[in-house]
N, C-alpha and C positions, 0 to 999 in steps of 0.2 A: 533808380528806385522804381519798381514795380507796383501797382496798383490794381489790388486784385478784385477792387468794386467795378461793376459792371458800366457802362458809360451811362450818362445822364438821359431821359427822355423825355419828352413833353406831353406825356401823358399819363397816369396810375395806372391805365387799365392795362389788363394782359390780355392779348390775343392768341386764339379767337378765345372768347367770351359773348354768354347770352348778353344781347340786347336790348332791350324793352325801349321801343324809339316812339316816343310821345307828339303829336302834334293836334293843333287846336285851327281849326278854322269855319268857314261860312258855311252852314249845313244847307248845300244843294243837293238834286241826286247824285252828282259824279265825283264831289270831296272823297271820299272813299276812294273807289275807286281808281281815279285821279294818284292817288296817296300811294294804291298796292303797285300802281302800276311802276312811278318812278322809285317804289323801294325796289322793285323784280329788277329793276336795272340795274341797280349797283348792288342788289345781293342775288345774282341770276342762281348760283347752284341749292338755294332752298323754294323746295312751291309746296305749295302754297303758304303764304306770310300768317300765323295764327292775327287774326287782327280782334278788338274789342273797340266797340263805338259807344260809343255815351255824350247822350244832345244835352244843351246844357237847360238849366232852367224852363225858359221861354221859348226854347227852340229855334232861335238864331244860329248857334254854332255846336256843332261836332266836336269830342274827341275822342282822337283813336290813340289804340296804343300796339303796336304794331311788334311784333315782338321775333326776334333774328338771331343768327349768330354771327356776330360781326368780326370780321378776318383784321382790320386793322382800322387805325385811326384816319390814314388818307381814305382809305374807304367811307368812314366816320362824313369826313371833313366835304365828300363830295356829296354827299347824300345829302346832309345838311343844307349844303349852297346851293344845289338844285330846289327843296323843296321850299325853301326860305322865298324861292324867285316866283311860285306858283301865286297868281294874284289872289286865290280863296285863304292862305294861309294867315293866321292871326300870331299864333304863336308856337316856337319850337320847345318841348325840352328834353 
């Protein structure tokens, strides 16, 4: 018997698709760029990253929203875990 649904994946998104990659952290001068820097590594063939920054309240933290097109989820997956490890970062989404 034949099964003509396509195999299962651990993820909805299709690739590539735009990405709008959101992160929240301690607003110094280099959070930014810090940020474009290690998305250019894992998304090296788009330059420049359209990026928007928005400080929050009081002006303690940053967020950017950094926006791409993302080739796949292990891409996703490394992007993430790098900038998860940056010590200025508060939060991902």
């Amino acid at each position: 018997m034949h099964d003509n649904n396509p195999p299962p994946t651990d993820t909805l998104m299709t690739f590539p698709c735009s990405f709008p990659f959101k992160v929240m952290g301690l607003n110094n001068p280099t959070f930014e760029q810090d940020m474009l820097h290690i998305v250019q590594q894992h998304i090296p063939q788009q330059q420049p990253h359209p990026c928007r920054s928005k400080p929050s309240k009081n002006g303690k933290y940053t967020a950017l929203t950094i926006t791409f097109t993302a080739q796949s989820k292990s891409q996703l997956d490394a992007l993430y875990q790098e900038v998860y490890a940056h010590p200025d970062v508060k939060m991902v989404l």
